[in-house]
C-alpha positions in Angstrom: -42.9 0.2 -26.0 -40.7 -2.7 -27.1 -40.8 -4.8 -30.6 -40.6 -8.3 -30.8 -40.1 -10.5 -34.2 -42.4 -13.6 -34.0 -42.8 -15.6 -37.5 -41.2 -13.2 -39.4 -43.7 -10.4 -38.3 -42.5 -7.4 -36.2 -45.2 -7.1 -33.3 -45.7 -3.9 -30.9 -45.4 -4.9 -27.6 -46.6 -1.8 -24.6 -46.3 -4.1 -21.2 -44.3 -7.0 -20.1 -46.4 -9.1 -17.0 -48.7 -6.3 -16.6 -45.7 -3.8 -16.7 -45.9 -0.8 -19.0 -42.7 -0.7 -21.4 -41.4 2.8 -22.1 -39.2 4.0 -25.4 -36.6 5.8 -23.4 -35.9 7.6 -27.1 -39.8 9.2 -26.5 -39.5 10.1 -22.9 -37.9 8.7 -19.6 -39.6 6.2 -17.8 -41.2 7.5 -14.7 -40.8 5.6 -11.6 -42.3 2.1 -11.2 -42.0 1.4 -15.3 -40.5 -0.9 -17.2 -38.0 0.1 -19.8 -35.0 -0.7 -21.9 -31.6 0.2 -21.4 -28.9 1.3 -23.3 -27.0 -2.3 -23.3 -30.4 -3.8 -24.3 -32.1 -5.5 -20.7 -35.3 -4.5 -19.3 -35.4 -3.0 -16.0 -38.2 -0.9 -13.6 -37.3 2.4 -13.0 -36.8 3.5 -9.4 -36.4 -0.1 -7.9 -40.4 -0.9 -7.4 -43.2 -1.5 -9.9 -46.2 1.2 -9.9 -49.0 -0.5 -7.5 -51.8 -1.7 -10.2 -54.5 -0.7 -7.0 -55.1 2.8 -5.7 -54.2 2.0 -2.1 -50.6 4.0 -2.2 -49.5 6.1 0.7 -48.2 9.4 -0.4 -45.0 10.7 -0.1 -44.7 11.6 3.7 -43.8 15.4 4.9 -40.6 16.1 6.1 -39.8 17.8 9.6 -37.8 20.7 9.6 -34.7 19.2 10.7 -34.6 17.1 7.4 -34.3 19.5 4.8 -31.4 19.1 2.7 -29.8 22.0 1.1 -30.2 22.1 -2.5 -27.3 20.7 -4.5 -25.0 23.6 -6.1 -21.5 25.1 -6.3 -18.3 25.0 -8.6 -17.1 22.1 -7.0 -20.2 19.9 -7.5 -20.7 20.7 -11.0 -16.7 19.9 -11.6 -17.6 16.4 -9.6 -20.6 15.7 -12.1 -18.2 16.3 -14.8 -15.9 14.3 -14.4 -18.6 11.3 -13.1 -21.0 11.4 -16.0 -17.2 11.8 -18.8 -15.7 8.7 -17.3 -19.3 6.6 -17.4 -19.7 5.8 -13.9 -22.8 5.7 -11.9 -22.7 6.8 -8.5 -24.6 6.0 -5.3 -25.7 9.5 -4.6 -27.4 10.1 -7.6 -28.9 6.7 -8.3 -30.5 6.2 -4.5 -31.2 9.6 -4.6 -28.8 10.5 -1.8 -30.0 14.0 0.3 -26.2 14.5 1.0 -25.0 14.6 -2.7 -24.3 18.7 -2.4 -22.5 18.3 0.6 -19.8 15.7 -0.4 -19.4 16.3 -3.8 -18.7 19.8 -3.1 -16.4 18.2 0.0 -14.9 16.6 -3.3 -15.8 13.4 -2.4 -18.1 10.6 -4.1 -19.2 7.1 -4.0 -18.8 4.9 -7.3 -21.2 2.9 -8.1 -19.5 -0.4 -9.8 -21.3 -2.8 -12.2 -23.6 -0.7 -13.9 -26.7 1.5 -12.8 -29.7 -2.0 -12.5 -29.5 -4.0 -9.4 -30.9 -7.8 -9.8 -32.5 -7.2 -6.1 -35.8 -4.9 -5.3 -35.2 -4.3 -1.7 -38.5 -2.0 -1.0 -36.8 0.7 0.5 -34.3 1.6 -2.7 -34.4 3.5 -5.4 -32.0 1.8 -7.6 -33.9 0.5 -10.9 -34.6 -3.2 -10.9 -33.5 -5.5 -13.7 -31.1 -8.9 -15.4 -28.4 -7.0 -16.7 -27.9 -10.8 -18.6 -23.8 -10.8 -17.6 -23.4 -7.7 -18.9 -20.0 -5.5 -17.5 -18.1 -2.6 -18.9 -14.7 -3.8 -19.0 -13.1 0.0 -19.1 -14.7 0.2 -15.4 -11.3 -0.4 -13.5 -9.3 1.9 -15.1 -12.2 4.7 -16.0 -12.6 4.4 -12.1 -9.4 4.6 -11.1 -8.8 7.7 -13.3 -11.9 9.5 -12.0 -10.8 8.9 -8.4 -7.3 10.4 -9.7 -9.0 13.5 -11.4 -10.5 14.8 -8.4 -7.7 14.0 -6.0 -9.4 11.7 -3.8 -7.3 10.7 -0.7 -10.6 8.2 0.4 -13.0 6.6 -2.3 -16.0 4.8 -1.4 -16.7 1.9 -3.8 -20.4 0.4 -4.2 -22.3 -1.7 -6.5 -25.2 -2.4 -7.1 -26.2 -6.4 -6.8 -25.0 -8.7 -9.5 -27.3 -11.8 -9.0 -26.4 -12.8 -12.6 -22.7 -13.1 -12.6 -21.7 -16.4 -10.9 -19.1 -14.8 -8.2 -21.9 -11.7 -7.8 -19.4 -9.4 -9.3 -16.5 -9.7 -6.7 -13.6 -10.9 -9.8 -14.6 -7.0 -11.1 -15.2 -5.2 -7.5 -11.9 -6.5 -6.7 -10.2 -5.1 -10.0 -11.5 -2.1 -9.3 -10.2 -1.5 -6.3 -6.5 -2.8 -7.5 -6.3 -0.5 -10.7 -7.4 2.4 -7.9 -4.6 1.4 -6.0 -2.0 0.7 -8.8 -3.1 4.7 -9.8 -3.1 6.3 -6.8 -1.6 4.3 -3.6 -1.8 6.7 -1.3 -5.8 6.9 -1.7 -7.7 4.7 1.0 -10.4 2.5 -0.4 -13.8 1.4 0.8 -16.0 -1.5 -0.4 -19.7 -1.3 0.4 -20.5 -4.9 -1.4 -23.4 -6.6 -2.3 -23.9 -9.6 0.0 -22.5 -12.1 -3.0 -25.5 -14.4 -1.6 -23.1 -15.6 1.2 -20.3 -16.7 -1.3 -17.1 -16.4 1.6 -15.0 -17.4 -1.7 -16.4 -13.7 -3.5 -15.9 -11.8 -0.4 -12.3 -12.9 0.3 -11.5 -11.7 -3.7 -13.1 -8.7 -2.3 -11.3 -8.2 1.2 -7.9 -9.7 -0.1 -7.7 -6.7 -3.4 -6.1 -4.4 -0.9 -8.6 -2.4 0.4 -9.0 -0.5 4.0 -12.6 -0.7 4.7 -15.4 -3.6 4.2 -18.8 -2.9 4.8 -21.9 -4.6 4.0 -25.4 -3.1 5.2 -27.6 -5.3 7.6 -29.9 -2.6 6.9 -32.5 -3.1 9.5 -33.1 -5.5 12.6 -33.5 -8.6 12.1 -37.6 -8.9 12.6 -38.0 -6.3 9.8 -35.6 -7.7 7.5 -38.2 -9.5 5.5 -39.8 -7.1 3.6 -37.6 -4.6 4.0 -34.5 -6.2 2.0 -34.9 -8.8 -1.0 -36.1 -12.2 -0.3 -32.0 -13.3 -1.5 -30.9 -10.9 1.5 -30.9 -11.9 4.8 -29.9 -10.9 8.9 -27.8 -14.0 9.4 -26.2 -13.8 5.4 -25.2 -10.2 6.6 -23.5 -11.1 9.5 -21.9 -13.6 7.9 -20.5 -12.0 5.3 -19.1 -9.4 7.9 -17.7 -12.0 10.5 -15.8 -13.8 7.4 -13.9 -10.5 6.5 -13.2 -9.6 9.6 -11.6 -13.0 10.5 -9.7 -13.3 6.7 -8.5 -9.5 7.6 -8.2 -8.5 11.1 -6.5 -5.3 10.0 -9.2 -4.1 7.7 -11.9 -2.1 9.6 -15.5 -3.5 9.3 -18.6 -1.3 8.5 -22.5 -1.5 8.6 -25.5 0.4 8.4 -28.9 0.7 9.9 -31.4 2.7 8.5 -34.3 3.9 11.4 -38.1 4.7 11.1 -39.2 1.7 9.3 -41.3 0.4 12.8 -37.9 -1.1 15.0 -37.9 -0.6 18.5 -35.3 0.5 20.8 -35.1 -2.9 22.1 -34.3 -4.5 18.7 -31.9 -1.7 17.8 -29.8 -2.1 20.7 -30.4 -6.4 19.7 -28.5 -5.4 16.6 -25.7 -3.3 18.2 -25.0 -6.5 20.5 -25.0 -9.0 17.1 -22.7 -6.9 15.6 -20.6 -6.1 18.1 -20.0 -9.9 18.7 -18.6 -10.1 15.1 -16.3 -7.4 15.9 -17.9 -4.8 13.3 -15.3 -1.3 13.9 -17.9 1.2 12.6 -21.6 1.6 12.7 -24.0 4.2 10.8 -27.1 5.1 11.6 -29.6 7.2 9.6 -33.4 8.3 8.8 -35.0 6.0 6.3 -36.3 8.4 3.8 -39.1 6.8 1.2 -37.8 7.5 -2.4 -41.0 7.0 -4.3 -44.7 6.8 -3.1 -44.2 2.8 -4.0 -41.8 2.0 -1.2 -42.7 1.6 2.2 -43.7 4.0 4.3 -42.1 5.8 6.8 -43.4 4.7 10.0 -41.7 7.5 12.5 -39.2 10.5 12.4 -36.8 9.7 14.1 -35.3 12.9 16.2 -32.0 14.7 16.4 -31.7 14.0 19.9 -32.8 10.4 19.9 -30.1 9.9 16.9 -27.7 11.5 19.4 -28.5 8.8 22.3 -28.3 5.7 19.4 -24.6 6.8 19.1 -24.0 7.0 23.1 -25.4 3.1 23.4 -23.5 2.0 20.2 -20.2 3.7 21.5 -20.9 2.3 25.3 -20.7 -1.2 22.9 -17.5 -0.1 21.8 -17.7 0.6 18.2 -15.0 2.6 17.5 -17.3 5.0 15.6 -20.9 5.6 15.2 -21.8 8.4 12.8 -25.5 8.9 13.8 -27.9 11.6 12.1 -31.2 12.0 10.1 -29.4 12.6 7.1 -26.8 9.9 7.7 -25.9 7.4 5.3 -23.8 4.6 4.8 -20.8 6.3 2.9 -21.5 9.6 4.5 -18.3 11.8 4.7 -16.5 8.2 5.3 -13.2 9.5 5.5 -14.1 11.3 8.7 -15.2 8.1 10.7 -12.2 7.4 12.6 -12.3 11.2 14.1 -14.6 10.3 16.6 -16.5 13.6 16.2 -19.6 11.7 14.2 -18.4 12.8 11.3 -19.4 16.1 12.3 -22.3 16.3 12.1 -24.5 18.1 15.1 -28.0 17.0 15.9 -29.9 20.3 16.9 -33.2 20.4 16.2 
């Protein structure tokens, strides 16, 4: 519920273009609802608005091989700490990451920069939907670089989420970020996974010229699936791009993207996207299970199995990537600072 002042009078208003508004004060929205944050924008909870029509898949079963431990320990609880005292949001708790107990207890985390409401509704993430109207928190570059200097992080993993609003898409505060981190602690390696800044090569070079080790931006899927998988401001080409641009600005700074499986690709068109990438020069590749937060996102359209994951990474390193890390619980940022082992990160597809 929201109020708005028209002539003087003070009207209740309940939905916003046949969205439900919710007092967060009353009780938290629940996914696909509109609400009002804390710095006064609406936004939809979860990413994706509630399907007015009864036609909604339900949340698929998992198999066996994709069941995540349950997050706990000392370690995690101190990361949580120290996350929700400095006022950052981070990646695994906002897209609902299955590998949050294993890398926070790892003492590792990914930041999430610019705030916790994406301007984009791709329809495979969780992250709520809204105009954050130009709104930043200016302490963000040094409450970042302090929390990366609490836990005693020798490699950070910076994200954001998409800043549509801003007219350089955020990259002027990305790449003050990553400075103050490295002003703070220099010895700490530093990855960006950015928004695609709408193809901006000016906002990506502030972002690949702040110092950083690692740039990745996520085609996400092949390029017939794109569309509507991603946002309609997201694209194939835009992505590659954006990754051929930093790669030629900064030869030295490793490239990065990520595919999530099981949203209807074909072997043919995966390998298609290994090959594009490849001839870009991309260093690293991740591959992963897509896994539907919410019963409004799109389905799941196959599980994809250990072994086949296993034989992905054999044709991606036969391409010569100089890591693939390449599981169902696999994500973009996953255990990053073990990609260059060239032991997939460890992890071991039984199953």
């Amino acid at each position: 519920m929201a109020y708005l002042t028209v002539l003087g009078q003070t009207l209740q208003v309940t939905e916003f273009k046949g969205i439900p508004i919710v007092d967060t004060h009353s009780a938290p929205p629940r996914s696909g609802e509109k609400y009002r944050t804390a710095q006064g924008f609406s936004a939809i909870r979860d990413g994706i608005k509630a399907a007015s029509h009864g036609n909604v898949v339900e949340i698929e079963r998992k198999p066996q091989w994709l069941r995540a431990k349950m997050p706990a320990g000392a370690k995690f609880d101190d990361v949580r700490k120290i996350v929700g005292e400095h006022r950052l949001a981070t990646v695994c708790e906002e897209a609902k990451c299955p590998n949050i107990g294993e890398c926070w207890n790892a003492g590792t985390a990914t930041l999430m920069l610019m705030g916790e409401v994406c301007t984009r509704a791709c329809r495979f993430c969780a992250v709520d939907t809204g105009n954050p109207r130009g709104w930043l928190d200016p302490e963000e570059p040094r409450n970042a670089a302090r929390t990366v200097e609490l836990m005693g992080l020798k490699y950070v993993v910076l994200t954001s989420v998409n800043r549509d609003d801003l007219s350089d898409g955020g990259a002027t505060h990305f790449a003050e970020c990553v400075r103050e981190i490295k002003r703070v602690s220099p010895g700490t390696a530093v990855e960006a996974l950015t928004p695609d800044f709408q193809g901006d090569l000016t906002a990506v070079a502030t972002v690949v010229d702040s110092g950083l080790e690692v740039f990745a931006q996520n085609v996400e899927t092949v390029r017939r699936l794109t569309h509507p998988v991603r946002d309609p401001r997201a694209g194939y080409e835009q992505t590659l791009v954006v990754l051929a641009y930093a790669k030629c600005r900064r030869p030295e700074v490793l490239t990065k993207t990520s595919l999530m499986l099981g949203l209807g690709e074909t072997d043919d068109e995966i390998v298609a996207t290994m090959d594009d990438l490849r001839a870009i020069d991309v260093d690293i590749l991740t591959l992963g299970q897509y896994l539907r937060p919410t019963k409004h996102h799109l389905p799941i359209e196959r599980w994809v199995t250990p072994h086949q994951f296993d034989a992905y990474r054999a044709l991606a390193l036969d391409r010569g990537f100089l890591e693939c890390v390449s599981g169902p619980l696999v994500r973009s940022s996953y255990r990053a600072e073990k990609a260059l082992e060239r032991n997939n990160a460890g992890v071991v597809n039984a199953g």
